[in-house]
N, C-alpha and C positions, 0 to 999 in steps of 0.2 A: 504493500500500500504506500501511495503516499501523503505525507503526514506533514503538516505544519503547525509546530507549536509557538504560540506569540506571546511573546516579552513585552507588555504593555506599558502605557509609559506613567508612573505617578509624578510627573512634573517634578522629578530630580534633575538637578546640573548632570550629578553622576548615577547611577542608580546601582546598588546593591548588586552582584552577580545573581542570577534566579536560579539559586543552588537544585531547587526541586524542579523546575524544568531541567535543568541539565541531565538529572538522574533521567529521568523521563525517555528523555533525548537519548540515551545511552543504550537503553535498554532496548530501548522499539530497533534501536538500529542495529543491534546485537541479534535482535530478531527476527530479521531481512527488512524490515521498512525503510523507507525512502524517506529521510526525517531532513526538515529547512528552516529556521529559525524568522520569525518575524519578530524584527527588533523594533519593534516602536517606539520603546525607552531609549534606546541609541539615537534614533533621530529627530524621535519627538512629530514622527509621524502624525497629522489627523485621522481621526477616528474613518472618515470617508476615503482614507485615502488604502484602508483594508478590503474596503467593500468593493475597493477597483481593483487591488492585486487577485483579491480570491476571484472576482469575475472575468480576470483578465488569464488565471491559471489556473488548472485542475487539481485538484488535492481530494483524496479519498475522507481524512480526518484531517480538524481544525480541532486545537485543544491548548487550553489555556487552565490553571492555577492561581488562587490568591486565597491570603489571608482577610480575617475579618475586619475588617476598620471602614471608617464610615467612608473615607477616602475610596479605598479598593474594591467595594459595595458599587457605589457611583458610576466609577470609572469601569467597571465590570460593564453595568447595564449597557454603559452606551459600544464597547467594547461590542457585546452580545448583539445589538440592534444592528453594528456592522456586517455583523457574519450572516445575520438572518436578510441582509438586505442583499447578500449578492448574487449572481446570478447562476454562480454554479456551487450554490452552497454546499458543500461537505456536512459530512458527518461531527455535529458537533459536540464535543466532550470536556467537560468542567470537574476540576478537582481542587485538592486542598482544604486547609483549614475551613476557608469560608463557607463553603456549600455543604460538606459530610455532615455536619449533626444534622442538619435540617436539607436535606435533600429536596423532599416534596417540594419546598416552594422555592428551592432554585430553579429548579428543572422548568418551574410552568413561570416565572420571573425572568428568566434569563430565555427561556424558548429553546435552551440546550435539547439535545436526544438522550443525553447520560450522563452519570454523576458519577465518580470513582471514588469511592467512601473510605477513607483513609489511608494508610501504606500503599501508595501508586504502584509500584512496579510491576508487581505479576500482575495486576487485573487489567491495567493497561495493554498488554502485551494480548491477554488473553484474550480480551474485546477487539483488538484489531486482529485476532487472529481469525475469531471468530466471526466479524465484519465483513473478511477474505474469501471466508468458505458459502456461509448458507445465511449467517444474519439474525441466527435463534438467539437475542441475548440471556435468554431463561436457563440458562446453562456457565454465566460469567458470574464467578462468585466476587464479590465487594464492591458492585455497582448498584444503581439504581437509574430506571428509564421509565419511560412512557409506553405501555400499551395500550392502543385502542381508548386512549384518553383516560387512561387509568394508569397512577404512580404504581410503579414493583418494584420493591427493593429486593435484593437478593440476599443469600448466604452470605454472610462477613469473609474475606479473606482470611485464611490465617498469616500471621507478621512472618518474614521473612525472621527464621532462628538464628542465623548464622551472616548480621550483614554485612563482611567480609566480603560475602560471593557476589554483594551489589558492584556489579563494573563500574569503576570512577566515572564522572562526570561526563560529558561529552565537551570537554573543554574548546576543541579546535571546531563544534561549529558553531562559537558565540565571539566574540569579538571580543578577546581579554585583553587587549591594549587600552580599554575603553573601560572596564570598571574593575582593572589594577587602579586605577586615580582615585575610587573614592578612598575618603578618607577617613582615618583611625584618630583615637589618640596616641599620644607620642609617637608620632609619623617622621619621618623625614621627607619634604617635598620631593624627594628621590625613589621614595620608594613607592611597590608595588604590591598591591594586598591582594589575595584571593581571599575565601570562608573552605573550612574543611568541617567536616562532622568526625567528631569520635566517638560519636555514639547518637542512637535515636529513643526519644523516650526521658521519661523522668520518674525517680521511685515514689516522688512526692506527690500530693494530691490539694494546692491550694485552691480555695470555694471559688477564686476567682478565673480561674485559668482553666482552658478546653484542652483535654489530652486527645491528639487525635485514636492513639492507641494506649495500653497499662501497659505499666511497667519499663523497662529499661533494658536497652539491650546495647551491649559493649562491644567496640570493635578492637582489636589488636593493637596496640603500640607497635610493631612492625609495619603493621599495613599504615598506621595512622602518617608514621614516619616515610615509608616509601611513599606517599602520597607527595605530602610534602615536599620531597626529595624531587619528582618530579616534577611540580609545580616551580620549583627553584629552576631545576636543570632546560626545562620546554619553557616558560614563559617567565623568566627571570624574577621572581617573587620573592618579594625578602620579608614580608611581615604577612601572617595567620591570621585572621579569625575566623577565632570556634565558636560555630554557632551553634551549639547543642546549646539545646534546651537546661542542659543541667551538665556543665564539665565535671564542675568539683564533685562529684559522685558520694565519694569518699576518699579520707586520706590514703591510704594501700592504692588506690587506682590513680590518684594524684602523680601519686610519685612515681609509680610505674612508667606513664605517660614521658614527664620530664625526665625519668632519666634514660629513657628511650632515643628523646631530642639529644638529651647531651651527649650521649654516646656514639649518635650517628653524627657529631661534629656539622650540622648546617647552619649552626650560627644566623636563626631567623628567628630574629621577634614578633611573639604575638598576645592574644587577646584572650578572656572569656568569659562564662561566665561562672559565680562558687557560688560557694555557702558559707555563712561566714562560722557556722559552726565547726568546720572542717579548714580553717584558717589560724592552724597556728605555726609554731616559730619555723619546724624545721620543714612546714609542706609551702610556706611561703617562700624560703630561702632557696626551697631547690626548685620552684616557678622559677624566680627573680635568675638561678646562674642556669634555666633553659631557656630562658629568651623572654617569660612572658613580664609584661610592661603595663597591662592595666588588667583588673579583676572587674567587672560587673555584678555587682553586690543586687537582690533583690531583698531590699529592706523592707520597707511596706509600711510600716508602722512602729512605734516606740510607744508599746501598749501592750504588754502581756496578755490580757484576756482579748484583746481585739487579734493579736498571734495566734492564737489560741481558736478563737472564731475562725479565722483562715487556714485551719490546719496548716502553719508556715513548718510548725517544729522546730521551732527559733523563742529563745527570749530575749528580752531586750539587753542581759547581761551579756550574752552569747553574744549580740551583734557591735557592743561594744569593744565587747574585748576580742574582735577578729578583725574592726578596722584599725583598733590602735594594731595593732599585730600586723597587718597589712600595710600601714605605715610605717611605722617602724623597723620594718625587713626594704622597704624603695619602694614597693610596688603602689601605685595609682591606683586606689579604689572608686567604682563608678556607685553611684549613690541611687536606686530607686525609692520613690516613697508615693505612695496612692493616698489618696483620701473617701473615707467615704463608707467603706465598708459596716457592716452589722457590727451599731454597739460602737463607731466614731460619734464625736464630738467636737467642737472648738478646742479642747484640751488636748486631745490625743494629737489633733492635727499641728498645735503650738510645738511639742513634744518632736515631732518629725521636724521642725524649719528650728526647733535649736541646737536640736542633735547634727545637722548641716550644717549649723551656723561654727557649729565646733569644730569639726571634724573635717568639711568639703577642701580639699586641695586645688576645687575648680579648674582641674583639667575638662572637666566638661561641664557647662550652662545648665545643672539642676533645677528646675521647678518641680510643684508639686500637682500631680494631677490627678483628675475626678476617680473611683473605682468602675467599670465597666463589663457589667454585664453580658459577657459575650457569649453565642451561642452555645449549647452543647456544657458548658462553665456549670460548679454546682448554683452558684450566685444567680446566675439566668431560672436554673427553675427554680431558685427559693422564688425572685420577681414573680415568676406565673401564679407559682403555686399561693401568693400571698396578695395577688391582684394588683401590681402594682408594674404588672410587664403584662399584657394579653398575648404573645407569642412573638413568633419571627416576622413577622411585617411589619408590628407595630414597633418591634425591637429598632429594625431597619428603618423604616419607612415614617418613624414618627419620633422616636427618641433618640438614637444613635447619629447624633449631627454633627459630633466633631469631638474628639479624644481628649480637649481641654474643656469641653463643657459636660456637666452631667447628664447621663443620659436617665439613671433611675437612681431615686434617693433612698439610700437605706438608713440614713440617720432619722434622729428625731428636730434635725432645725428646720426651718420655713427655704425653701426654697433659693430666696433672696438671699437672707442671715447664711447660710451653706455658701451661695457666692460670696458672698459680702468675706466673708471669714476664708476662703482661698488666696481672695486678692489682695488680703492683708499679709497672709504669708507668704505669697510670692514676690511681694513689693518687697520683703524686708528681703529675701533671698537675690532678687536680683541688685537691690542695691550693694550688699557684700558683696557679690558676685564683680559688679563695674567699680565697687571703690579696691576693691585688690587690684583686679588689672591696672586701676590707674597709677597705684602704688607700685605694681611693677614696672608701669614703662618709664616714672619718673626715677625709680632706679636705674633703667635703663641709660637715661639720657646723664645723671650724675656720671658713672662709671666712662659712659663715652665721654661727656664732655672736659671731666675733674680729673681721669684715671687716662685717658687717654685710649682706650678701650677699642682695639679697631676691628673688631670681629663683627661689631652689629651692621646690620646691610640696611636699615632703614626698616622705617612702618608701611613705605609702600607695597 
């Protein structure tokens, strides 16, 4: 078959590599298809300007991915209305985060033919296999389609046990010169990032977050490294990020990992994300001598019983004493903090913007934003189940408008008093935030101007 899958564009300079299209892309073509990447995010293509390539070239399957955000919702639909406008419309297939909890009302939203319900690889494969032959998809386990104007979900896939045997990405048919440039913290304008996965899955369960699948499944520190290795040796890439859902696992697979990197001597820096329970002296020390340069901490809150509501499995002692310890070893900790959740307050939410106000080394521009009800998330059905979400349309289509504003309130304040009380905290965090840097650059201009300092190249 042949197969086009499309890189949409969310109006980034740079945009994130589409690590789950690539797997995609790998596999189909591992499995005789004929696979061609539509970069809309590269060019920044218009929306109309797909409805003339598809009518203008023959493609058996048209298939695209995304996550849930009110952004990638939007940008979907109209995305969707191109493919359905052209002239030799293919066979259209929608996956990822966004669509699997709630399939049904993507399928008749989007005007898709099928839904691939979490872990893409084999069902995908299996669907165009199937597509090839006779077109029964009552026989393709972890999709969901349309019959005769009726939704059918099928059998769940079982998760690939061993993702090892998933073939690396399809890196040479995307354009990596083009989102090697976005960029990290502690980057050098020189350098070149790709994202690797060392694992899929997360062993945790917070009320606010959508697993597309349970549990946790670990891949090899060899392969994680030969990947790596490649990515250096084929498209010169000198800085990681890991975008597992959950790197820091535990300390034993921590260190595993890093002493894996140091061993294989590639001397590349990278990213991820931890736990700060699992952050202490001697698993921070040997990140810091494998390359990694910033931790993305998912804090949430500095509230015991509201940790405790999120099933985080964190206390607030535990997340102190793993950025002073993450400090203290070099490494850049990235600071998350939500507001909002079952059993928040103005107190709990002051409690997060001083624990920042202490601790943020502002490598990166912190605010504090709304909690988020997202699909499939336990927090989505407390919403339903407690009348204060009516389902996925009205999630979509009526609350869900923008990641900085609330979409459903599970506190006990008014509305207003709820904004009123973010914008208090964000004011006082972005001003720390602008009175440091100004403190740095006037350090800056002492040293060059007093010290004679000739290394600075200018603020241009």
């Amino acid at each position: 078959m042949k197969i086009l899958l499309v890189a949409y564009d969310n109006d980034s300079y740079i945009h994130f590599f589409p690590m789950g299209l690539s797997y995609i892309a790998s596999v189909l073509r591992d499995a005789g298809h004929d696979v061609l990447i539509y970069n809309q995010d590269m060019y920044h293509y218009p929306d109309e300007h797909l409805t003339g390539f598809l009518s203008d070239n023959f493609f058996d399957m048209v298939g695209l991915g995304f996550c849930a955000g009110y952004y990638q919702y939007k940008k979907i639909l109209k995305v969707s209305e191109a493919i359905n406008k052209s002239e030799n419309r293919p066979f259209f297939v929608m996956g990822g985060h966004g669509p699997s909890p709630e399939p049904a009302f993507f399928l008749k939203r989007m005007g898709a033919d099928a839904i691939v319900i979490g872990e893409g690889e084999v069902s995908i494969v299996n669907l165009a296999n199937t597509l090839e032959v006779d077109g029964d998809l009552s026989s393709v386990k972890g999709i969901a389609y349309i019959d005769n104007g009726e939704v059918k979900i099928n059998e769940h896939q079982p998760l690939i046990k061993d993702i090892d045997t998933i073939p690396f990405p399809a890196w040479d048919l995307f354009p990596i010169d083009y989102y090697s440039l976005f960029r990290n913290p502690h980057m050098k304008n020189s350098d070149r990032v790709m994202p690797v996965l060392s694992s899929r899955g997360c062993s945790f369960r917070c009320n606010f977050c959508y697993r597309m699948d349970k549990g946790i499944r670990l891949r090899r520190p060899e392969c994680i490294v030969d990947e790596m290795s490649q990515l250096k040796d084929k498209y010169r890439i000198t800085y990681i990020d890991f975008m597992d859902e959950l790197f820091m696992v535990s300390e034993r697979r921590t260190k595993e990992i890093c002493k894996a990197i140091i061993d294989s001597g590639l001397d590349m820096r990278w990213l991820c994300s931890g736990r700060l329970n699992y952050a202490k002296h001697d698993v921070i020390r040997i990140m810091k001598k494998a390359g990694c340069v910033f931790i993305n901490y998912g804090i949430e809150c500095m509230n015991d019983g509201v940790l405790k509501t999120m099933h985080k499995n964190l206390s607030v002692k535990q997340i102190e004493n793993g950025i002073k310890v993450t400090l203290e070893e070099g490494i850049s900790p990235g600071f998350n903090i939500i507001f909002g959740n079952i059993g928040e307050n103005r107190d709990t939410l002051m409690k997060g913007v001083d624990f920042l106000l202490k601790y943020d080394d502002h490598s990166q521009l912190r605010t504090i934003r709304p909690v988020t009800p997202y699909p499939g998330s336990e927090l989505y059905y407390y919403a339903i189940k407690n009348n204060i979400l009516d389902d996925v349309e009205d999630f979509y289509d009526n609350k869900h408008k923008n990641s900085d504003l609330m979409s459903v309130n599970f506190t006990d304040l008014l509305d207003d008093d709820y904004y009123k009380a973010l914008y208090e905290a964000n004011i006082l965090l972005l001003k720390k935030y602008y009175d440091d840097k100004f403190k740095q650059n006037c350090e800056v201009l002492r040293k060059m101007y007093f010290e004679k300092d000739a290394s600075f190249r200018g603020f241009r």
